[in-house]
ZASEPA-998684 format. One line per 3 residues: their letters; for each residue x, y negated, z negated of C-alpha. Coordinates in steps of 0.5 Angstrom, whole numbers, padded with zeros to 4 digits. Layout:
N
A) X,Y,Z  ...;
# end
This chain:
750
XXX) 0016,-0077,0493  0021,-0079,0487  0022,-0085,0485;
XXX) 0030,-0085,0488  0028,-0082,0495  0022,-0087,0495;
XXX) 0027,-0093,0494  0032,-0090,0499  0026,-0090,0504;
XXX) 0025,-0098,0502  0033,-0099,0503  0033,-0096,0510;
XXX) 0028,-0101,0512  0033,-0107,0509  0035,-0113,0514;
XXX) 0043,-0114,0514  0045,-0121,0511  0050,-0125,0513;
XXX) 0053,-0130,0510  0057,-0136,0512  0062,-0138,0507;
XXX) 0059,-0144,0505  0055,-0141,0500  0059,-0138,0495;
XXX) 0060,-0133,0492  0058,-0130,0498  0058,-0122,0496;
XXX) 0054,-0124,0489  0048,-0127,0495  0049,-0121,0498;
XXX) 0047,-0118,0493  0042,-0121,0490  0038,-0123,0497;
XXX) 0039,-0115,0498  0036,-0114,0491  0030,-0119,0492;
XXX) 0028,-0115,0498  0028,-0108,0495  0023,-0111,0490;
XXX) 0019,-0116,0496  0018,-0110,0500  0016,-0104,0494;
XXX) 0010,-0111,0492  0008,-0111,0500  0008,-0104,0501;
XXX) 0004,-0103,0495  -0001,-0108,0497  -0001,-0107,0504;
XXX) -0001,-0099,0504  0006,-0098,0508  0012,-0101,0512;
XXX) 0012,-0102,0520  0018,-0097,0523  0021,-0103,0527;
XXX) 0028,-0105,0522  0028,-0112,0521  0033,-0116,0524;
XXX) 0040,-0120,0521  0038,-0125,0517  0043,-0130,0516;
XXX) 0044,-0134,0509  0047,-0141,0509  0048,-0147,0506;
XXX) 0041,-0152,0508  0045,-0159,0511  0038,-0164,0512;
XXX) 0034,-0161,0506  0029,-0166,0503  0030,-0168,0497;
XXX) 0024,-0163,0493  0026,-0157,0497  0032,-0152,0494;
XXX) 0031,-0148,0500  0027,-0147,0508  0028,-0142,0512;
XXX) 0025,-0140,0520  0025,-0134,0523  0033,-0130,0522;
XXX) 0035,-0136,0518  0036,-0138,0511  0038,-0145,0509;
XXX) 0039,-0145,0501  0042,-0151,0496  0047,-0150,0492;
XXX) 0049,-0155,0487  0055,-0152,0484  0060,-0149,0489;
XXX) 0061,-0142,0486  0055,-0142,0482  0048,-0138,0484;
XXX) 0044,-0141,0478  0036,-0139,0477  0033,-0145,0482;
XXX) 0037,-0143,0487  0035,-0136,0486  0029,-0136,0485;
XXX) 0029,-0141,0492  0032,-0135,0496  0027,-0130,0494;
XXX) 0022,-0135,0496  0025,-0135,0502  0026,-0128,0503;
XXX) 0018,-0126,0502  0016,-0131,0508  0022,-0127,0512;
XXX) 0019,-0121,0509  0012,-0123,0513  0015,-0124,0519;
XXX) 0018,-0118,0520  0013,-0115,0516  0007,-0119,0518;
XXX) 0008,-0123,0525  0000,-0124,0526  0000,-0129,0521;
XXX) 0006,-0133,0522  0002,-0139,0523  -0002,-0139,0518;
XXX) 0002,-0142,0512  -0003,-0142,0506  -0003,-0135,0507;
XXX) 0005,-0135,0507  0006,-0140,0501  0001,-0136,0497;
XXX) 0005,-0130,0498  0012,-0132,0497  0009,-0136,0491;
XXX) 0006,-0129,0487  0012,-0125,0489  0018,-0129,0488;
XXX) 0016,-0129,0480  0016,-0138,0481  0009,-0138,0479;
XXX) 0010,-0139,0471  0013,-0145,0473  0009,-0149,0477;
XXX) 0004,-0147,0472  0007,-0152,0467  0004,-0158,0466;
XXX) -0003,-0161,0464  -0009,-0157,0465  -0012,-0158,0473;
XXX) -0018,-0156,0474  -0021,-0151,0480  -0023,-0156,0485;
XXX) -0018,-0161,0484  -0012,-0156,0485  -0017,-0154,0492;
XXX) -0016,-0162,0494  -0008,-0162,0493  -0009,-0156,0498;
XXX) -0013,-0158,0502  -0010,-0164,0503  -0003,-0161,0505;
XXX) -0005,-0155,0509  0002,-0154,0510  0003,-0153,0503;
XXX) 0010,-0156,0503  0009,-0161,0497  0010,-0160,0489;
XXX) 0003,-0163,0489  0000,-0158,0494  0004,-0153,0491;
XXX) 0002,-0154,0484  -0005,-0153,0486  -0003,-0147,0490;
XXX) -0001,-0144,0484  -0007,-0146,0480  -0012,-0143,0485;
XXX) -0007,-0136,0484  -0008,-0135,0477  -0014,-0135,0478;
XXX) -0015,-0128,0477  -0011,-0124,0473  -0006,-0119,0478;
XXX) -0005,-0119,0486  -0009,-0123,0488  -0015,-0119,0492;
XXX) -0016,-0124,0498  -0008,-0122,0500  -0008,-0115,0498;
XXX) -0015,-0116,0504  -0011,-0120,0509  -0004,-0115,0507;
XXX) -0008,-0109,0509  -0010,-0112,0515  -0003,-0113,0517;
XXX) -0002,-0106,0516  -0008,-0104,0520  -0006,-0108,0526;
XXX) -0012,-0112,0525  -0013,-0118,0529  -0011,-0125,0524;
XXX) -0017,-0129,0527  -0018,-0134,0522  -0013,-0137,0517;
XXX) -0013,-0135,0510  -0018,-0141,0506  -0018,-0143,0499;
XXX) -0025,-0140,0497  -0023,-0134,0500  -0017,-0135,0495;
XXX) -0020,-0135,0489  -0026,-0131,0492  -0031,-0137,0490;
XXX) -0034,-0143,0493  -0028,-0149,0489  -0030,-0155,0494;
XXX) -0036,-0158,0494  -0040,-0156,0500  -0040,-0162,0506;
XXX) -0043,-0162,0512  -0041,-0158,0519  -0043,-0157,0525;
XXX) -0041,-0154,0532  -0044,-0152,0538  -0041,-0146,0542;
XXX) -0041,-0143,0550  -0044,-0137,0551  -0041,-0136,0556;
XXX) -0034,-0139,0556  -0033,-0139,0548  -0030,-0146,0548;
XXX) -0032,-0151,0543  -0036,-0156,0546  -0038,-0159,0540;
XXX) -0035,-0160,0533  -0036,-0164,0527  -0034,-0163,0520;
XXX) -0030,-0157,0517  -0033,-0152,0521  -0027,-0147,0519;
XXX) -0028,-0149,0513  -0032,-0141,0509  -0037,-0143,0504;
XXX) -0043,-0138,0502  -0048,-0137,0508  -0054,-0135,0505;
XXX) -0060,-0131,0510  -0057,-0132,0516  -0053,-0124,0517;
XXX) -0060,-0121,0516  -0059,-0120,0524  -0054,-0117,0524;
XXX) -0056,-0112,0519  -0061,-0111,0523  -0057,-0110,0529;
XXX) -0053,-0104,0525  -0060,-0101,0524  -0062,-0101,0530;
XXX) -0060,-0100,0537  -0058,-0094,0541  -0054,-0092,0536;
XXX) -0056,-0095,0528  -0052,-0094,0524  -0057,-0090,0519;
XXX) -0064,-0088,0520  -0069,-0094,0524  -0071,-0098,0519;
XXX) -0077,-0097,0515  -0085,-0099,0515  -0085,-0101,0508;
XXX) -0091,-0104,0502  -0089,-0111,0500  -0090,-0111,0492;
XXX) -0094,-0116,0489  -0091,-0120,0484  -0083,-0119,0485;
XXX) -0081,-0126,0487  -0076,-0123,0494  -0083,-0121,0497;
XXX) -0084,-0128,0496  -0084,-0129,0503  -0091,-0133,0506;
XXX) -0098,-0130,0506  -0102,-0125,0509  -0096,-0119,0510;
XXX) -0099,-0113,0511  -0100,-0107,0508  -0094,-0104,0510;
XXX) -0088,-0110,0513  -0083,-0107,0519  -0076,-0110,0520;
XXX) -0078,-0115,0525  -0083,-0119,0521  -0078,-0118,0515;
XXX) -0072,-0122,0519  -0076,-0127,0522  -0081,-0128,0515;
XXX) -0074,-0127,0511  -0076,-0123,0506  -0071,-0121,0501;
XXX) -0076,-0115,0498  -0075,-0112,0504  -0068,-0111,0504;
XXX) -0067,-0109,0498  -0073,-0103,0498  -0069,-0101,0506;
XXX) -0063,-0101,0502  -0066,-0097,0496  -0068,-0092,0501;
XXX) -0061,-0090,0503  -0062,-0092,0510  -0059,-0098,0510;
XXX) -0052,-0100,0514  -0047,-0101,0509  -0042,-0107,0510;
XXX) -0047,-0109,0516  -0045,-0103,0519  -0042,-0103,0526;
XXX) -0042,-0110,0526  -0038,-0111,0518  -0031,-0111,0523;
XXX) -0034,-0116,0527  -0036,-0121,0521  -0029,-0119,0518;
XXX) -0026,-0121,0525  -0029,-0128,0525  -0027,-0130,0517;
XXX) -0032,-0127,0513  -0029,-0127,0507  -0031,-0120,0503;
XXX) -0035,-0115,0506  -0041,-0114,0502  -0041,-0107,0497;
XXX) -0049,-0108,0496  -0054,-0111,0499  -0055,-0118,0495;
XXX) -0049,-0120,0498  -0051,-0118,0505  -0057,-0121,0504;
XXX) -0054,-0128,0500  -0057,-0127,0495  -0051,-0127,0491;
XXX) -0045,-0132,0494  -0039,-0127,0493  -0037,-0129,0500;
XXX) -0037,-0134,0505  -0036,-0136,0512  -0034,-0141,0517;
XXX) -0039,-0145,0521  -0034,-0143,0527  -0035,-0136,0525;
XXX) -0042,-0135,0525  -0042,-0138,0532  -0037,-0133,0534;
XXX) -0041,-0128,0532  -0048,-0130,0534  -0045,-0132,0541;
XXX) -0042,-0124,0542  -0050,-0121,0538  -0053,-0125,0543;
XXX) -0048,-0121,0549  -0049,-0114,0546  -0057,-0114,0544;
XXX) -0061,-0118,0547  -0067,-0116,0544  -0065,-0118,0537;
XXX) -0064,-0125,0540  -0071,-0124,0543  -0074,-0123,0537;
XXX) -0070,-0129,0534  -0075,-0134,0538  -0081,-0132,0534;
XXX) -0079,-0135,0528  -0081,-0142,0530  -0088,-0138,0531;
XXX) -0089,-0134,0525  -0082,-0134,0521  -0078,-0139,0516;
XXX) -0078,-0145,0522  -0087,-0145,0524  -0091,-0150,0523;
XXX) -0086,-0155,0524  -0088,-0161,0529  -0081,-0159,0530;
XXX) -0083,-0151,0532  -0086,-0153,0540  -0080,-0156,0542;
XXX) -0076,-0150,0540  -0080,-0145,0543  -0075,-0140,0547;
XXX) -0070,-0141,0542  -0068,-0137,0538  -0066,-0139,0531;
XXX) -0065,-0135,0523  -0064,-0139,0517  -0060,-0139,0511;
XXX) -0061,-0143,0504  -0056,-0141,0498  -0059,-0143,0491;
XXX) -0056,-0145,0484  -0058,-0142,0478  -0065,-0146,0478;
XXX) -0066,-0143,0484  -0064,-0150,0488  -0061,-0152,0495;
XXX) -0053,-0152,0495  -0054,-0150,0502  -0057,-0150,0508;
XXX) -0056,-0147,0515  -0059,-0145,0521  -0056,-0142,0528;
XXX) -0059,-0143,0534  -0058,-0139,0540  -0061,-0141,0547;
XXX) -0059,-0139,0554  -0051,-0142,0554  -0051,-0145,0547;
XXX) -0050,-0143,0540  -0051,-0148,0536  -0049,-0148,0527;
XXX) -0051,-0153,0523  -0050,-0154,0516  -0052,-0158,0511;
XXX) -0051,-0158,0503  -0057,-0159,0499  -0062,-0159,0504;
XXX) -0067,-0153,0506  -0067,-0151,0513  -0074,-0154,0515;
XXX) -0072,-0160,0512  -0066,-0162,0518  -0069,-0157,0524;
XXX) -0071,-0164,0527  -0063,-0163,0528  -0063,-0157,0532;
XXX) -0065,-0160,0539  -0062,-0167,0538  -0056,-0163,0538;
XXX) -0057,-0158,0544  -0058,-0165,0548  -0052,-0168,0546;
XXX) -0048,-0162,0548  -0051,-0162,0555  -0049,-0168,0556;
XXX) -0042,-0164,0558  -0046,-0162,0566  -0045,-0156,0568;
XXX) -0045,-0152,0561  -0050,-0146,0566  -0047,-0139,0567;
XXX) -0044,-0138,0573  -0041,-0131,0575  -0036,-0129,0580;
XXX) -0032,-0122,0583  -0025,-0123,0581  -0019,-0119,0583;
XXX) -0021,-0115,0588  -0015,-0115,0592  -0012,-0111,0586;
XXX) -0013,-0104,0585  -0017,-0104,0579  -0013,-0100,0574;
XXX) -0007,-0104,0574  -0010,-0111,0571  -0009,-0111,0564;
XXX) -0012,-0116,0559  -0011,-0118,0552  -0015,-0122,0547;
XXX) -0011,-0127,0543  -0016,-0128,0538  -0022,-0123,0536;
XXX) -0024,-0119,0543  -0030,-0113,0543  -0033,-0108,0548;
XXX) -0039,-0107,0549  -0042,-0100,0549  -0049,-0099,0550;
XXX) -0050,-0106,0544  -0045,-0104,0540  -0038,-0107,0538;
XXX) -0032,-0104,0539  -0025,-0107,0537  -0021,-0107,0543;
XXX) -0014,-0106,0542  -0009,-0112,0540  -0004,-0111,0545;
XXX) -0005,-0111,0554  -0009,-0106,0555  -0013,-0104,0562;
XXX) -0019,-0108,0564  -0022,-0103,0567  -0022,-0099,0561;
XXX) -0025,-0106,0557  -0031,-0106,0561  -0033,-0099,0562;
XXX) -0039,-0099,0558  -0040,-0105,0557  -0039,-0113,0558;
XXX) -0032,-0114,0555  -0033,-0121,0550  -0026,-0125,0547;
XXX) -0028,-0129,0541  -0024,-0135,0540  -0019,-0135,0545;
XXX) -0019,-0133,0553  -0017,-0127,0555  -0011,-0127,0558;
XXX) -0010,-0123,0565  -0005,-0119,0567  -0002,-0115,0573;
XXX) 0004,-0112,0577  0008,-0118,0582  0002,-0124,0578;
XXX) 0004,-0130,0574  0010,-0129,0569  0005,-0128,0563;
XXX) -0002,-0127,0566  -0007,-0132,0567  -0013,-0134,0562;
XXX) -0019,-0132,0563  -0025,-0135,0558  -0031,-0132,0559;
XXX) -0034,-0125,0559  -0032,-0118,0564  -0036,-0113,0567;
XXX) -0036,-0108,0571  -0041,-0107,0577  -0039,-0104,0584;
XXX) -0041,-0107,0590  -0044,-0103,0595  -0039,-0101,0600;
XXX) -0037,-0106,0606  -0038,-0104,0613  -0035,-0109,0618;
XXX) -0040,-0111,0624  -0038,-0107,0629  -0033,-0110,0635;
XXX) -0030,-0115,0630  -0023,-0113,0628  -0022,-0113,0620;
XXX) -0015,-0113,0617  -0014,-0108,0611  -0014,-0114,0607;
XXX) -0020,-0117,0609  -0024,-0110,0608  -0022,-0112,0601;
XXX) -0025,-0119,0600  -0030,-0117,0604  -0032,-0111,0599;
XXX) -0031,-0116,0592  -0030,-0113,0586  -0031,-0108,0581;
XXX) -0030,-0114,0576  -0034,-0120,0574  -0033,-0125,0570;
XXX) -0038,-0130,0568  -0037,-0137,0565  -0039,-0144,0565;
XXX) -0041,-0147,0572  -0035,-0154,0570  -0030,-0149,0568;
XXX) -0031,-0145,0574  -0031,-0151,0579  -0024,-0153,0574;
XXX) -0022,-0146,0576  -0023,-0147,0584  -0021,-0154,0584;
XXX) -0014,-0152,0582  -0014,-0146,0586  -0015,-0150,0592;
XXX) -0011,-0156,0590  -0008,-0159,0585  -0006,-0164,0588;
XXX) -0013,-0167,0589  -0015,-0174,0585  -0020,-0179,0585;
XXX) -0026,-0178,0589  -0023,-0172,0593  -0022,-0168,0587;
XXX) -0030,-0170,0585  -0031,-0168,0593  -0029,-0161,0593;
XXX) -0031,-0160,0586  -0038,-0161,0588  -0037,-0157,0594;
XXX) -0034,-0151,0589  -0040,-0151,0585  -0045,-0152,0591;
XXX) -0042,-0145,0594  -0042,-0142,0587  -0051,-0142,0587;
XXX) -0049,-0141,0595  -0047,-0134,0595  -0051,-0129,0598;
XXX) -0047,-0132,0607  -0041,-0128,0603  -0044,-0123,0599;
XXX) -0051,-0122,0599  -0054,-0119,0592  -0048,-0120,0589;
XXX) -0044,-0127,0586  -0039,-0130,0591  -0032,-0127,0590;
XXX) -0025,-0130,0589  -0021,-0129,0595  -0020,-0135,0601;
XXX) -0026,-0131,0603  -0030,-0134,0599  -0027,-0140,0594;
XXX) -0020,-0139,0592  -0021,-0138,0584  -0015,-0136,0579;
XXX) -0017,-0137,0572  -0020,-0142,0568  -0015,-0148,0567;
XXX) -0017,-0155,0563  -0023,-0159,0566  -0021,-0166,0569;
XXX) -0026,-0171,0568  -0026,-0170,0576  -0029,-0164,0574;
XXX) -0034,-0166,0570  -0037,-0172,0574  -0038,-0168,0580;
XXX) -0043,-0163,0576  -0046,-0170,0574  -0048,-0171,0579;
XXX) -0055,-0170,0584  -0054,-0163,0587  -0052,-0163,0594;
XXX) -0057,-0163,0599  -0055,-0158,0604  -0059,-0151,0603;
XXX) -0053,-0147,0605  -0045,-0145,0604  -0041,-0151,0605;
XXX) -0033,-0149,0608  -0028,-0154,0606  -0021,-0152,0608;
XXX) -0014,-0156,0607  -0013,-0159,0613  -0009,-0164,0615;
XXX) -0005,-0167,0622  0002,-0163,0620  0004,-0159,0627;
XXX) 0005,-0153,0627  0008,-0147,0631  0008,-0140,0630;
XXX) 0010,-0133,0635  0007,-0126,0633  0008,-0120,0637;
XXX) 0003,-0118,0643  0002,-0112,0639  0000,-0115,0633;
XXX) -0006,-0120,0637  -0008,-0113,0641  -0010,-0110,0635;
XXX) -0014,-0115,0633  -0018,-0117,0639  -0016,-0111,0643;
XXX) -0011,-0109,0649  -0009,-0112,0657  -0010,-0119,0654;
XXX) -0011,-0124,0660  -0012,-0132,0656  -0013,-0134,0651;
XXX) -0016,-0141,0648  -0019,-0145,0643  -0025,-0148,0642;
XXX) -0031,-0151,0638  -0028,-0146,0632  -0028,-0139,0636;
XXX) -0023,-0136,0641  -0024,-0134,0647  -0020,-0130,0651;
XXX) -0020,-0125,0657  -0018,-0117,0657  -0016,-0113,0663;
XXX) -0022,-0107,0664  -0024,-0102,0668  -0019,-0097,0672;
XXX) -0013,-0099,0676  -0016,-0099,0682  -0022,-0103,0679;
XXX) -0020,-0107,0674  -0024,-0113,0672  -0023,-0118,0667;
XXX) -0028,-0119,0661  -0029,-0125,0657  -0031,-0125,0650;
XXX) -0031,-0129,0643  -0030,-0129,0637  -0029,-0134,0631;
XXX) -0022,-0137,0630  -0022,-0135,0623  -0022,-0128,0624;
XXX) -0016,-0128,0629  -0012,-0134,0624  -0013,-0129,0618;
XXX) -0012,-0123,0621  -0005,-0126,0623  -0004,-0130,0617;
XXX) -0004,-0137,0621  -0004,-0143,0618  -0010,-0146,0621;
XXX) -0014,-0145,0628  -0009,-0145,0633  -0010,-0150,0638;
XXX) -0006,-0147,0644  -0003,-0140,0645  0002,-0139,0650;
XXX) 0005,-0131,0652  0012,-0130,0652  0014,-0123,0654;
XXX) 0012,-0119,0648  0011,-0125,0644  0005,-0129,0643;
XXX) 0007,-0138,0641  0001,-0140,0637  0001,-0149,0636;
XXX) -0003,-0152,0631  -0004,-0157,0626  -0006,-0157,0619;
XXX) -0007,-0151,0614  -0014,-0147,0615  -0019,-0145,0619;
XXX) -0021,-0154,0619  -0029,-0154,0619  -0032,-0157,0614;
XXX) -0029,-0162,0609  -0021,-0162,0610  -0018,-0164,0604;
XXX) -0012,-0168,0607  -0016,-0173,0610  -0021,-0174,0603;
XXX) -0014,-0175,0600  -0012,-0180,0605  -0019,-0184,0604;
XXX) -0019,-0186,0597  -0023,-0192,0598  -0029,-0187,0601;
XXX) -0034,-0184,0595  -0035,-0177,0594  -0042,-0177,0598;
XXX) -0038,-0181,0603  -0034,-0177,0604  -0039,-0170,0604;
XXX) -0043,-0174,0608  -0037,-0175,0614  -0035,-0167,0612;
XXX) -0043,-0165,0613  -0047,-0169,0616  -0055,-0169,0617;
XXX) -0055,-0163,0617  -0053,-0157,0614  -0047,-0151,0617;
XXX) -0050,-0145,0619  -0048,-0139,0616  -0043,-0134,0619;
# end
């Protein structure tokens, strides 16, 4: 393609501009915000390797009316508001402050997914508006100070954290690779899970390392615990050798299995503890570390490039580089970082895609870089790996462990220390995390009422299917559930899912936790009980499960139920919630218990309340069976349905019917007319009031012509806990309130 038709191409891709008269003169602006986005645009295009087809939208130029007094220009999405000192005159300062503009107006179009990540955008703007020489001027500032300027203005919107920007970007001669990397992304479609970092900008570690630690759900993915930078990428040593491990093995490896392999005596990366065998597999060289073993299964050519399968997901949770060869893999040389928040995330979806690799990390506390510790019993089913990164006299700058229980994913680290040096750290740090109750699985049948291929999900931060252990990148937009979770559980990294379906909440639900895909056995009513179409879909629960935390799964119930409800009423049915959650088998034997009113009303995760919180702290209930609740309430009511709509539930020649100790019981006319007879029979009132959609069990029912007149009170089937009344007993306590809903003895199954 030619240069001229190659510029056409460009052009066809230009915004409008409009200007308002109040900067003039408004055709020379015009055409130099045309000019300046021909050029911003070939310098994006270059980098990124492509344009998007959409056409940007109108953008408007006006004069800037509560400018600061440091800034020539500001913008937002559309708008530019430009300072214009002389009327008539578009001098350099004022130019040079509409290119800068232009290149954020530029990424919006170009780039939305990094709308909110400002360093990325001023650091953009600064290397395409041709400002840079500029703010280069001045007395020599060091690397690490120019990080400090920044990092102490995240939205870089001072001279100070400007001037240190720059700094940072002459760094290395050219466009900087760190955004050419992230442009590329943009281009791809790739997920923007992590903001742009200063070390990632200046592709070195420039602050001095502190420390950080964070605790995360396996299940839910939430942040439990955070303390220090934690967002912050720094070198991260030896602890990615799982997943390149991961990568080489599996159902899928993305090479050959990994070798056996004779350690060579005197090369200090097989330096890696006494009595190695004759010949070291990969096992003993993740939990022994040992470098000499990756870089001889490297010089075999079988080892996973770039982490393998596993490299997008590193690159997702915001490692900064992927490494070209494995000395950078391993953390032999710091080329790269990552966050601690990152390495939670990705050690969080290893834990859900191969178990057996975080099987084999609980045998570093017996024979890897964690034995011999008094430290080492305690951690006994925990699964760890270590990281340490040296300086040039091969001293700690910086140690890391990740440590991986049953629901916890745990990251410490700490400058200047070795591992073994702060692993006492590790099990104070889980106990201090589960001082939040209710942190275990719970697992529930949702969304069964739905024909499966009309529920879509969406994750806004980095989200994976699993297929047989490998990662997949699911795709950014909606897409069906279904689909997700065909082959395997569905994880989303830093964010819920977001749930959708036709006739739902405008934009979905969120969902944190994980999806899978599990048919249940086919349901078969008890013979003579009368099931609605609807009731057989309760009945049957879901094709999808979704598992999360024990509290926000109580959260999500509680809201469901009524939201309403505080004080010990809300503590009340909390407990009752997360009792009938280890309860299920009455509802759903063999299987968890589903999300329908035939269960317990669940319809997302929502924010814990501190009632929440309290009722898992407190002793389980002691009733061994499902415990039912229902709204409640004294308001009367009264409902007519036609006769044919009561026969075909409990069938035709209907006599009486009356209510009684939670069932209904009526007559029917059988036998023949000249023999006919009356039958008595029963069933539970709660079959007959969801059948008929009722708002509780009637109390009276009186016939009329065609027509049916049921009289009641409150809403629900009224057995077990009524809600109303706990709400009209604020001075009773949660146990006070059970004990009067349950009493001595627990309630039968149904």
């Amino acid at each position: 393609m030619g240069w001229a038709v190659a510029v056409a191409a460009l052009l066809s891709a230009s915004p409008a501009f409009v200007t308002r008269g109040d900067v003039t003169p408004e055709a020379d602006l015009r055409r130099e915000a045309q000019a300046a986005w021909t050029s911003l645009e070939a310098r994006y295009a270059e980098q990124a390797g492509g344009l998007p087809t959409r056409a940007p939208a109108t953008v408007t130029l006006q004069k800037g009316t509560a400018l600061s007094p440091e800034r020539n220009a500001q913008g937002r999405p559309g708008v530019v508001e430009l300072r214009q000192n002389t009327p008539g005159v578009l001098d350099a300062r004022t130019r040079t402050a509409l290119w800068h503009e232009l290149a954020h107006q530029l990424l919006w179009w170009a780039c939305p997914a990094s709308s909110e990540d400002r360093l990325f955008h001023e650091a953009f703007a600064l290397t395409v508006s041709g400002e840079l020489p500029a703010w280069r001027d001045g007395p020599y500032q060091s690397l690490s100070r120019a990080a400090k300027e920044v990092a102490s203005a995240p939205a870089v919107d001072t001279p100070r954290a400007r001037r240190g920007l720059a700094r940072i970007l002459g760094e290395h001669t050219g466009f900087p690779a760190a955004l050419t990397r992230r442009l590329r992304q943009c281009h791809d479609g790739t997920r923007w899970a992590a903001p742009l970092t200063v070390e990632e900008l200046a592709d070195v570690a420039v602050l001095a390392p502190e420390a950080a630690t964070v605790v995360v759900s396996r299940h839910s993915g939430e942040v439990l615990l955070a303390e220090g930078d934690v967002r912050r990428a720094v070198p991260y040593g030896s602890t990615l050798k799982p997943f390149l491990y991961a990568a080489g093995t599996g159902a899928a490896p993305d090479a050959g299995a990994p070798p056996l392999l004779p350690p060579r005596p005197g090369v200090q990366e097989w330096a890696c503890g006494a009595g190695l065998p004759a010949k070291v597999d990969a096992r003993l060289a993740l939990l022994r570390s040992c470098n000499g073993w990756f870089l001889d299964w490297e010089a075999t050519g079988r080892a996973p490039g770039a982490f393998g399968v596993w490299g997008p997901v590193l690159s997702a949770v915001g490692l900064t580089g992927l490494p070209s060869d494995m000395t950078e893999a391993i953390g032999l040389r710091s080329a790269h970082g990552l966050s601690p928040w990152g390495m939670a995330q990705a050690y969080r979806l290893l834990a859900e895609a191969r178990p057996d690799v975080l099987a084999l990390l609980t045998g570093n506390v017996d024979e890897g870089t964690l034995s011999g510790l008094s430290t080492s019993k305690v951690l006994k089913g925990v699964a760890t790996k270590t990281g340490t990164v040296r300086d040039a006299a091969s001293r700690p700058q910086l140690g890391w462990i990740a440590a991986v229980d049953a629901d916890l994913v745990a990251v410490i680290v700490r400058p200047g220390k070795m591992p073994r040096h702060f692993v006492d750290e590790v099990p104070a740090l889980l106990a201090r995390a589960r001082r939040q109750a209710g942190l275990d699985a719970a697992r529930v049948q949702v969304l069964g009422l739905l024909p499966s291929a009309t529920v879509e999900a969406r994750c806004a931060g980095a989200g994976f299917s699993l297929e047989d252990g490998t990662p997949r990148a699911a795709p950014p937009d909606f897409s069906r559930l279904d689909a997700l979770t065909s082959k395997g559980p569905a994880v989303c990294l830093g964010s819920p899912w977001r749930v959708r379906f036709p006739d739902g909440p405008d934009g979905g639900r969120d969902y944190a936790g994980v999806f899978t895909w599990s048919t249940p056995p086919p349901y078969r009513p008890p013979p003579g009980v009368p099931t609605t179409p609807s009731a057989l879909k309760a009945r049957r629960g879901s094709d999808f499960v979704f598992r999360t935390t024990r509290v926000q799964y109580t959260a999500g119930v509680v809201a469901a139920e009524d939201v309403t409800l505080q004080g010990e009423a809300r503590v009340a049915l909390a407990r009752v919630a997360a009792h009938n959650e280890r309860h299920a088998d009455p509802r759903h034997p063999g299987r968890a218990l589903c999300d329908t009113t035939h269960c317990q009303a669940f319809r997302g995760t929502v924010r814990i309340r501190p009632e929440e919180a309290r009722a898992l702290q407190l002793p389980p209930l002691k009733w061994d069976a499902w415990l039912t609740f229902s709204q409640g309430g004294s308001t009367p009511w009264s409902e007519v349905r036609s006769r044919s709509q009561v026969e075909s539930l409990l069938g035709t020649n209907l006599v009486s019917l009356r209510f009684e100790s939670g069932r209904v019981r009526y007559l029917r006319t059988e036998g023949t007319p000249s023999a006919p007879y009356e039958d008595a029979r029963s069933l539970p009132c709660d079959t007959l009031r969801a059948g008929l959609q009722l708002p509780s069990c009637p109390q009276r029912a009186s016939f009329d012509g065609p027509q049916v007149l049921f009289e009641g009170q409150g809403r629900g089937h009224g057995e077990g806990l009524d809600v109303e009344a706990a709400k009209a007993s604020p001075r009773l306590s949660s146990d006070a309130l059970l004990e009067r809903a349950f009493g001595a003895r627990a309630p039968q199954p149904p």
